[in-house]
N, C-alpha and C positions, 0 to 999 in steps of 0.2 A: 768412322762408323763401323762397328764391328771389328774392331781393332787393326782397320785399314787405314791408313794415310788417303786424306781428302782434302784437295784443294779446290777454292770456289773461287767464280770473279762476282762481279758486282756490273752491268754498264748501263749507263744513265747515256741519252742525250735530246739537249735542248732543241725542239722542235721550232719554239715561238715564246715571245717573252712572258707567254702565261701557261708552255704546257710541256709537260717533257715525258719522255718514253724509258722503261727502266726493263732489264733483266737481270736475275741473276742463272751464273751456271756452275755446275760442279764438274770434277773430275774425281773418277778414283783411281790411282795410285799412276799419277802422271797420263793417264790416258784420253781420250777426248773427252770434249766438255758436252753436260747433257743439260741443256735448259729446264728448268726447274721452277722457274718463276719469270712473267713479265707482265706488263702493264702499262697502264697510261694517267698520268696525274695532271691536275691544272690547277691555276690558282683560282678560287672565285676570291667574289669582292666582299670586303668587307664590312660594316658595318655602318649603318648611312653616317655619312658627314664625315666617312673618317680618308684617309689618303691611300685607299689601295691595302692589299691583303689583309691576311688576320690576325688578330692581336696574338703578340706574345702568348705565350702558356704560361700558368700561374708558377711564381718561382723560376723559370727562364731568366738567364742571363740578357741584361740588356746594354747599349753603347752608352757609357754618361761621357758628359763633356768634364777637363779637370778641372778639381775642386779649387774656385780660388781662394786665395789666402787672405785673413781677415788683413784689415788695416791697421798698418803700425807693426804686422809683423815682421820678424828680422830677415832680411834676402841674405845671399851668399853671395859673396863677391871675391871675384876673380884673381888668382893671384899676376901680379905685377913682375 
């Protein structure tokens, strides 16, 4: 900031499986840290009938299971 060297943290901590406490803080130029930001977040529920929190964001990466391979295709086999 203003052609000073500035370093920040980040600290998170889980309060309860639905809610957790966040700050961040800065320093400038190695000196003590000034809280700058904090907060508190939870999860609410999600959408009826579904299993807990909220869907994906559109285009968000999600977990697939591996793709299997069709039938008849050829495996690799192990050298002897």
């Amino acid at each position: 900031m203003m052609g000073k060297t500035m370093k920040g943290r980040f600290t998170e901590k889980i309060t309860s499986p639905t809610s957790y406490e966040f700050k961040f803080e800065v320093s400038m130029d190695g000196g003590e840290f000034t809280n700058i930001l904090e907060g508190k977040g939870t999860r609410t529920a999600g959408p009826a009938g579904s299993k807990g929190g909220a869907a994906p964001a559109k285009g968000a990466a999600t977990e697939k299971s591996p793709a299997k391979k069709p039938a008849g295709a050829a495996t690799e086999k192990s050298p002897k």
